[in-house]
GUGUTOR-53854 format. One record per residue (C-alpha): residue number from 1; x negated, y, z negated. Coordinates in steps of 0.05 Angstrom, whole numbers, plus 5000, padded with zeros to 4 digits. Each point is the difference from the previous one (the first is absolute). Example, Ala and Ser with C-alpha at 12.3 -4.5 7.8 and 13.67 -1.06 7.14 Angstrom:
2
+-----+------+------+------+
|  nr |   xx |   yy |   zz |
+-----+------+------+------+
|   1 | 4754 | 4910 | 4844 |
|   2 | 4973 | 5069 | 5013 |
+-----+------+------+------+
This chain:
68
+-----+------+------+------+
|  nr |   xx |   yy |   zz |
+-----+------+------+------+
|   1 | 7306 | 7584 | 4925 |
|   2 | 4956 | 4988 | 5061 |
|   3 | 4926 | 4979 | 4990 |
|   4 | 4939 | 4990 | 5041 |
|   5 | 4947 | 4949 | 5004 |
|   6 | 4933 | 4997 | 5037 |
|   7 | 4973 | 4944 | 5035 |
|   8 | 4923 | 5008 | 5035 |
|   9 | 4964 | 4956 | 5035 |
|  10 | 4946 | 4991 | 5055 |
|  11 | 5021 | 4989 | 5075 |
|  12 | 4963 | 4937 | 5000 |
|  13 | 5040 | 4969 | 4948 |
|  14 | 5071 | 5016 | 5016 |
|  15 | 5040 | 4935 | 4995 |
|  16 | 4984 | 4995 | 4922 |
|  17 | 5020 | 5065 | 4994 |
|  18 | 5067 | 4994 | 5036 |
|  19 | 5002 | 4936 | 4946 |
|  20 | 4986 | 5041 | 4948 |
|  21 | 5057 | 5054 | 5019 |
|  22 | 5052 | 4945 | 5024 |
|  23 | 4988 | 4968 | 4927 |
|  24 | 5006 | 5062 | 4961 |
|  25 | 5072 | 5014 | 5038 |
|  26 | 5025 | 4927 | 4977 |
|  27 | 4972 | 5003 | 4936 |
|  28 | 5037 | 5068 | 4987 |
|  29 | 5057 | 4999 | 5035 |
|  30 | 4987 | 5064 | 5022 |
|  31 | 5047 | 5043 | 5048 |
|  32 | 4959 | 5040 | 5048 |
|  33 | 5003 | 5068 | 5015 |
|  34 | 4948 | 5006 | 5051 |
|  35 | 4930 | 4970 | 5016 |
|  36 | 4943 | 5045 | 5025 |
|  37 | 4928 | 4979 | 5024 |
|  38 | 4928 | 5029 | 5017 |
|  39 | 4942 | 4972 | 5025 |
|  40 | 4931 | 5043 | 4988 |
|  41 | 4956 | 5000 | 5050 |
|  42 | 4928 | 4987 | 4973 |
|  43 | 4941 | 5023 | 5037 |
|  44 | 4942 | 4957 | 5036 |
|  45 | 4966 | 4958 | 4949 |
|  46 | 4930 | 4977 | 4996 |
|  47 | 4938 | 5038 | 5032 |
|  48 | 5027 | 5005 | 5077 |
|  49 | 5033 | 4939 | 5008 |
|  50 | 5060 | 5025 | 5036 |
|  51 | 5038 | 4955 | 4944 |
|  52 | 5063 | 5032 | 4964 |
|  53 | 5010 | 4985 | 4922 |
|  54 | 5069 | 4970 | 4983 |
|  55 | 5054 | 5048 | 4991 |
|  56 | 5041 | 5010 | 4943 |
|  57 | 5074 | 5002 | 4997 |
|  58 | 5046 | 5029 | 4955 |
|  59 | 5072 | 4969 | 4999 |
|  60 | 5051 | 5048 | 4961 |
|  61 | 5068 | 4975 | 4976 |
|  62 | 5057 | 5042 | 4978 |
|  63 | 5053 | 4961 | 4969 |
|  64 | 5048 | 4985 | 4943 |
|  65 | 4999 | 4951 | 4945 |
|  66 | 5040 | 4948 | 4997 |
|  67 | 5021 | 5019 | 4934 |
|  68 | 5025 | 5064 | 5014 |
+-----+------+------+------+
C-alpha cells in the first residue's frame, strides 16, 4: 500500500532538509513512487524594506514501505 510523507522547510535552509529527506529514505528503505515540491512565495517583510521573508517549501513523497 502506497503512503505519503511531508517534508517542509524554509528556502534558506535547504541542505538540512535535503539531509533530513536523504536520511529518512535510508533509514526506511523506502521505494519511491514519486517526489513533488513547492516553494511559497512570501510577501515583502518589514515596513518598506524591499526585503522578502524566507519561503517555505513543502517536499511530498509518495512511496512504498519496505515492508510491503
Amino acid at each position: 500500500m502506497r503512503k505519503v510523507k511531508i517534508f517542509k522547510g524554509i528556502e534558506s535552509e535547504l541542505l538540512p532538509l535535503e539531509a533530513e529527506i536523504n536520511g529518512w529514505l535510508e533509514e526506511n528503505q523506502a521505494q519511491i513512487v514519486s517526489v513533488t515540491g513547492n516553494i511559497a512565495p512570501q510577501t515583502v517583510g518589514g515596513s518598506g524594506g524591499g526585503t522578502f521573508s524566507t519561503s517555505d517549501v513543502l517536499i511530498i513523497v509518495v512511496y512504498e514501505p519496505a515492508n510491503g
